[in-house]
Each structure stands twice: as C-alpha cells, then as structure tokens.
N, C-alpha and C positions, 0 to 999 in steps of 0.2 A: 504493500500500500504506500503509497504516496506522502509524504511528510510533511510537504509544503504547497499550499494554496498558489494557483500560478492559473494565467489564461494564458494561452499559445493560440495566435492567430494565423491560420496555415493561408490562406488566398481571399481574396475578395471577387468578385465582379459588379459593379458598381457600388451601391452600397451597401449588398448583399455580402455576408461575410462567414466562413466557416474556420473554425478551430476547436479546442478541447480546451476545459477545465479540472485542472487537477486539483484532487481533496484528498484527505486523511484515510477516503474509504473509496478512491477510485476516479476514473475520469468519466468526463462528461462530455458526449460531442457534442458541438454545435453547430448549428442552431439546435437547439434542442425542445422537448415539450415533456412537462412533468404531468404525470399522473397526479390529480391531488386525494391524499390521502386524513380526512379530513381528522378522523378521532381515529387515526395511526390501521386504517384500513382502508383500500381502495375498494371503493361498496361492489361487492357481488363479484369479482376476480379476485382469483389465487394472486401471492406476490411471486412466484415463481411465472405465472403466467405473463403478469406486466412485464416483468423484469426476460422472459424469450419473449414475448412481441416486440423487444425493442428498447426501452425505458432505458436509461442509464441513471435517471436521478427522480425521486419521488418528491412530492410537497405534503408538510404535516401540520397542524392549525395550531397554533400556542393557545388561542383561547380557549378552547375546547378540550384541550389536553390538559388544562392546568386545572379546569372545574374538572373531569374526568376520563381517565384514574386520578391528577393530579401528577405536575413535575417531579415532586420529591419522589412517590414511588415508583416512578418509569425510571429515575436517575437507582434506585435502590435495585432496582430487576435489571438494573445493565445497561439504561440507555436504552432510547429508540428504538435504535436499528439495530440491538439482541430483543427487545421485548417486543417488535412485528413483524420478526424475522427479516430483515431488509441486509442486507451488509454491504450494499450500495449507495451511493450518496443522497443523502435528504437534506431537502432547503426547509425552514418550516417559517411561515408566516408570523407579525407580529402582535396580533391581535388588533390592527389598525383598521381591520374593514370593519369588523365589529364594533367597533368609537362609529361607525357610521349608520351599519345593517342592527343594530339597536341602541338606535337613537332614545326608543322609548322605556327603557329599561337602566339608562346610565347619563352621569354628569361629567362636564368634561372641565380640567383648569389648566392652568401651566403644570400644577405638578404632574396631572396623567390623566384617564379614563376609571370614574369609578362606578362599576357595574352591580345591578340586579341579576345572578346567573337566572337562567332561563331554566334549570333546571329545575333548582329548590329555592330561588330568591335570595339566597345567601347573600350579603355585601360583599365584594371584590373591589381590589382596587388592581389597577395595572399603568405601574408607573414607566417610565423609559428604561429606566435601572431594574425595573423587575421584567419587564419583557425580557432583557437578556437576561437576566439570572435564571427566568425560566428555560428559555432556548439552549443554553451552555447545559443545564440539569439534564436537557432532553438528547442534547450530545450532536444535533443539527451541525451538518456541515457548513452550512452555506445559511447564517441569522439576519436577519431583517429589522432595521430599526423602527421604531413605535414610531408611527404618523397618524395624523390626521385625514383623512378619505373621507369628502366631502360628497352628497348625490347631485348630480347634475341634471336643470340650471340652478345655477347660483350667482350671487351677486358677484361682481368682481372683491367688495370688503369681504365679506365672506369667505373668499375663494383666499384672497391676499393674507387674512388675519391666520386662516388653515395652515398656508404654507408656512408663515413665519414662523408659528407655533411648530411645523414637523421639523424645521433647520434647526431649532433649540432644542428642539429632542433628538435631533441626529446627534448633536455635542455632545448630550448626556450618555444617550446610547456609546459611541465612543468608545466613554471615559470607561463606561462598565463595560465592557466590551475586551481591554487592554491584559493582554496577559494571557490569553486564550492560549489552546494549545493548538501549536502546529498543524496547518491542513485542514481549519478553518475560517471563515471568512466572516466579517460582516457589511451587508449593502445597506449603501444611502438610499433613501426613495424621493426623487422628483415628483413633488405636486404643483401646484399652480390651475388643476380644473384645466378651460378649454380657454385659457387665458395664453398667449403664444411667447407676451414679454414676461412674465410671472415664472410660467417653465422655465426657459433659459433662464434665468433672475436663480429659481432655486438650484438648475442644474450647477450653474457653477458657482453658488454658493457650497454646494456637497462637494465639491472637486476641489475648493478652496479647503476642505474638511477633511478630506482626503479616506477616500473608502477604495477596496480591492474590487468593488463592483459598485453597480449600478442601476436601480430600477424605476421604471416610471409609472408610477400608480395614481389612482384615482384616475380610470378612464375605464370604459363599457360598462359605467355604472349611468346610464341614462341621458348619454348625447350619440347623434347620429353616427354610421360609420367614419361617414367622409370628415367628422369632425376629428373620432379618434387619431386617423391616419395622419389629417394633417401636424394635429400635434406633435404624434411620432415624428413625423419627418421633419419637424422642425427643432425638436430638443435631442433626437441621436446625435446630429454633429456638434450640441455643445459636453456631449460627454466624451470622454478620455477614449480615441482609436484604441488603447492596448488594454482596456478592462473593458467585461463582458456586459450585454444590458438588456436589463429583464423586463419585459411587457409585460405587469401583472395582470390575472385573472380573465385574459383573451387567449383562444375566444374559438370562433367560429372557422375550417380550413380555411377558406379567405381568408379572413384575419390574419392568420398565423402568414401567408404567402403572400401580404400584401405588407406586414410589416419586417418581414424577411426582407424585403426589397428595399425598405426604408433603413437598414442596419440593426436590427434586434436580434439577439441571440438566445434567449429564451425566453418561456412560456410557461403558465399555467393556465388550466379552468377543468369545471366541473363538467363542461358541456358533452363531454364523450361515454360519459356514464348514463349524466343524468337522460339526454336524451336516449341514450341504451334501454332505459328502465320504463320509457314511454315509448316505444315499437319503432323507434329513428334511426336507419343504421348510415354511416358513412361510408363513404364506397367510392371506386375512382370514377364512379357513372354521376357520383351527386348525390346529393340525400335522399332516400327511399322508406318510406314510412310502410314499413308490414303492418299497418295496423287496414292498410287499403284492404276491401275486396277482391281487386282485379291480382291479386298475389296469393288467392286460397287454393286455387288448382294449378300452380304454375311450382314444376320439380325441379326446375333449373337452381343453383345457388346462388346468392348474391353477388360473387365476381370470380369464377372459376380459376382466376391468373391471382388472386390475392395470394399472398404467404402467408395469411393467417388458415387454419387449416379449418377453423370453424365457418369461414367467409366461404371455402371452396366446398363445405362437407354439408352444411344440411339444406334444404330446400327452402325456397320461399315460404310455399306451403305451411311446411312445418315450422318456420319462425313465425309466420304469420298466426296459424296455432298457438301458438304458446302468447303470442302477443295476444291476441285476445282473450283467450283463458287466461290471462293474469297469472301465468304459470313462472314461476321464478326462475327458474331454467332459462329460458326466454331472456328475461333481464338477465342473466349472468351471460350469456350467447352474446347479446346484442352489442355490450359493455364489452366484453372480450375484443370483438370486431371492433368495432369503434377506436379505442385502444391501439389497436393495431395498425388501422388506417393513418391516423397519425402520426404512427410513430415510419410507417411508411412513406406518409408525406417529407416528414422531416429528414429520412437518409433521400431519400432523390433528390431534396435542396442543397445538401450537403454534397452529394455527387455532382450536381448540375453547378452548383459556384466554382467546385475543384476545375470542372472540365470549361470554366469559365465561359457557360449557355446556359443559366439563370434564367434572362429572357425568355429564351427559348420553352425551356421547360415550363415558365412561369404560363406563355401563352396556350400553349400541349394542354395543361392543366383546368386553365378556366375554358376553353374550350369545347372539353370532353366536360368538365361543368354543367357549360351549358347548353350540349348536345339532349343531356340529361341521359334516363337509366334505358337498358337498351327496351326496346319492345316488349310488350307481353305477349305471350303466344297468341297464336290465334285458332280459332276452330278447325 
C-alpha cells in the first residue's frame, strides 16, 4: 500500500484530464466515480461486486455514521474499511449537505451545525474540528472539510455570507486536520452557489489555504444543468492543474461526460442505485425504465456487449418482472448494472483522453444517447 497521498497527472486533451491518486489503501484512477456508500453500505450490492465492476474508491456519510453505529465504535472495530469490508480507498463526506438537506431539524453559527438527529432527536453538534475528529476515527482516506451547502436560488448575501463562513471553517478544518497519518488527504470545498465571481473568490481563497485536493460543492442541489456546467467551467481553471477536483454529488452520465470535458476528476451521487431500486437501468443505449410494458415479452438482455454479466445474462422480461413485483432481486440486479455502467463510462474516458479523442468519444456517446434503446421486437 501506498504511504503517501500524491495525484499523478498522466495526459490531458483539452480540459479533459486522466491520472491516479494514491492513498494509504490504494490508487484511484481518474476521472473516477465513487459509489456512495451512505451508513458504510452500498444499498443492495455486495462490496466485492462494486469493487469487480470497477470502483477503485467508495464515499461514506460522516453524518450518518456518527449518529449510527457512531465514530468511536467503527474506530474500536478497526476503522471503516475493516468494519465494511472495503480495503480500498474511501473518501467520506463532511456532514455539510446535511447543515442544508435538514435545515429543519438544526441551527447553524460560526462555531458549526447543531443538529436534531433524525433518528431519536438526540442534540448533536458538529463542529469543523469535530467533522475531522470524526472522519480520522472512521480512518477515510480522502476527508472533506465542514461547509456550508446552500439550496438553490439564493440570494447573492446568502450565497456570499455561506461561502465566507465555509473559508473559516476550511482554516479550522486545517488546523484539526495536521498531523494525520500518511496517505491521507484533506479537501477544501469551493462554494459561492451559481454566483461565477464568489466561486473563483472562494476557489483561490482555498488554494491560498493550501489543500492536496479540491472540491466544488453546492451545485445539483436545485439550478439548471447548463447553470451547473457553467460554473464548473469557470472555477476548474482557478484550481491548482497538479491536484485533483471533485464534482460533489453529480450526477447524471451526462453530467459526469460533460464535466469531464470541463476538467473534473471525480464524482459522487446516489443516482445509480437509487434509480436501480425504481426499475431505471443505465445502458450505453440510454436510460430504459423496465418498469415499461413494451419490455414484458421481450428475452433479449439489456446490452448483450456490456461487461457487467448481469446486463448480458437476464432478460428484459424478467427485470421487468421483478420491477414490478417489487421483488428485491430486481433492485439489487438493477443497482449492480447501473454501477457498472458507470464505472464503464469512466474507463472509456480514461482511454479516450490517453488516446487523446475525448471529443470523439465524447460525440460516439451522446449520440448513441440519443439514438436511444434499440427496438423492441416486433410481432
């Protein structure tokens, strides 16, 4: 295993860019896309599964970890990645969507975020200094400083008073942060809302701060695509070419191949499961929802050329079955595929930047898009 935290940038084509990340528990290519794993499981797949369709680095929720089981006894059972069988690298969130996704359950000041858990009501607090205290317990490779995550629209003050409040909490993260052990990392996150001078304002405030990575959060939380994008493409070139930089919580395979294009190197979101668990499968034809009629007598598989062996092996038919009987199988089927598709999208980026036709690929992809899925039989 690896000893020391490092990005290695192998090629670019435009602002498309591919390398690895080494951690304490492995490397991570990139562009990369993490399965997230929310209370230290990816719902309804094996981690051996994730981890052969592809995955080189998982995401784990510090808020949710820290009301249950709780930090101290994940740190007493070994850490993380012995207590969810993982031994591959995990980035774990900082509890900052949460200061937003319940708003109604917590207060927020300079010192931090103090919460109502959702569970038992319990008081919590989660300061800058305790989001790592918790994250270092949990043994996360790759730790995320407490921010502020605002929903979008918002007011510019709003928007302005969030970000300066996450740059005072990057310092403190930091300072708690110092001392860590080898072959981990902790990233700044870029806020500023859909605000374009605010972004760069915060981005190189963080780089002034100086972190081994870089994320840009608060965005697909409720403005248009074309809004996201542009943001992106306008705060990648104020972060550092030679550290990596992370698109939180997107998103959709667009998304992911349209801010590949704009210089992001990694990803999370939930969408590959959650849509798995509502009959939505990803596919290089396009999204295909077995929850349709015209997919209940059709034996063909979902994409007979996939490498996931569940995409080639069972029939429409019978996903389509299981989607509507609510049959769990089904969701665990769907969430596999899905899973995989991504993590397929992400080595053909990774090949198509080497062989320096990005473009190319990029057009192959939305194309076959929006050709859409092939035919359904006919009589």
């Amino acid at each position: 295993m690896s000893q020391q935290f490092a990005f290695n940038l192998f090629a670019t084509d435009g602002a498309a860019r591919v390398g690895e990340i080494s951690t304490a528990h492995g490397t991570v290519r990139t562009p990369a896309f993490m399965p997230v794993g929310t209370q230290a499981a990816i719902k309804g797949v094996h981690p051996q599964t994730v981890r052969a369709g592809g995955a080189d680095i998982i995401l784990g929720n510090t808020y949710h970890l820290m009301l249950r089981p709780g930090a101290e006894r994940i740190a007493a059972l070994g850490g993380l990645h012995t207590f969810m069988n993982w031994p591959s690298p995990i980035l774990t969130d900082s509890g900052g969507f949460q200061v937003m996704s319940l708003a109604q359950l917590r207060t927020l000041d300079e010192s931090g975020a103090t919460f109502r858990s959702h569970i038992d009501g319990a008081l919590v607090a989660l300061s800058p200094e305790r989001a790592i205290e918790i994250q270092n317990l949990l043994g996360a490779d790759i730790v995320m400083q407490l921010d502020e995550c605002l929903r979008l629209p918002a007011t510019r003050e709003e928007i302005e008073r969030a970000m300066r409040l996450s740059l005072r909490w990057a310092e403190r993260c930091k300072r708690a942060f110092e001392g860590a052990a080898p072959g981990r990392a902790l990233f700044g996150i870029v806020q500023g809302g859909d605000d374009a001078a605010l972004r760069v304002e915060s981005a190189r405030a963080l780089v002034g701060i100086g972190f081994p990575g870089y994320a840009i959060g608060g965005l697909a939380v409720g403005e248009p695509q074309a809004v996201m994008l542009k943001i992106v493409e306008e705060t990648a070139p104020a972060l550092p070419a030679d550290k990596p930089r992370y698109l939180m919580g997107v998103g959709t395979p667009e998304d992911l191949i349209e801010a590949v294009a704009r210089g992001i190197d990694m990803f999370d979101c939930v969408m590959p499961t959650r849509n798995g668990r509502h009959g939505l499968a990803f596919t290089r034809y396009g999204a295909i929802n077995l929850r349709n009629a015209r997919h209940a007598a059709d034996p063909r598989p979902l994409d007979e050329q996939s490498p996931c062996e569940a995409a080639r092996t069972y029939s429409r038919a019978y996903l389509h079955h299981l989607t509507r009987a609510n049959e769990m199988l089904g969701q665990m089927l769907l969430s596999e595929i899905n899973l995989a598709y991504y993590q397929e999208l992400m080595a053909g980026m990774r090949a198509a930047i080497r062989a320096r036709r990005f473009e190319q690929f990029r057009a192959v992809i939305r194309e076959t898009w929006k050709y859409g899925d092939i035919p359904p039989l006919t009589a």
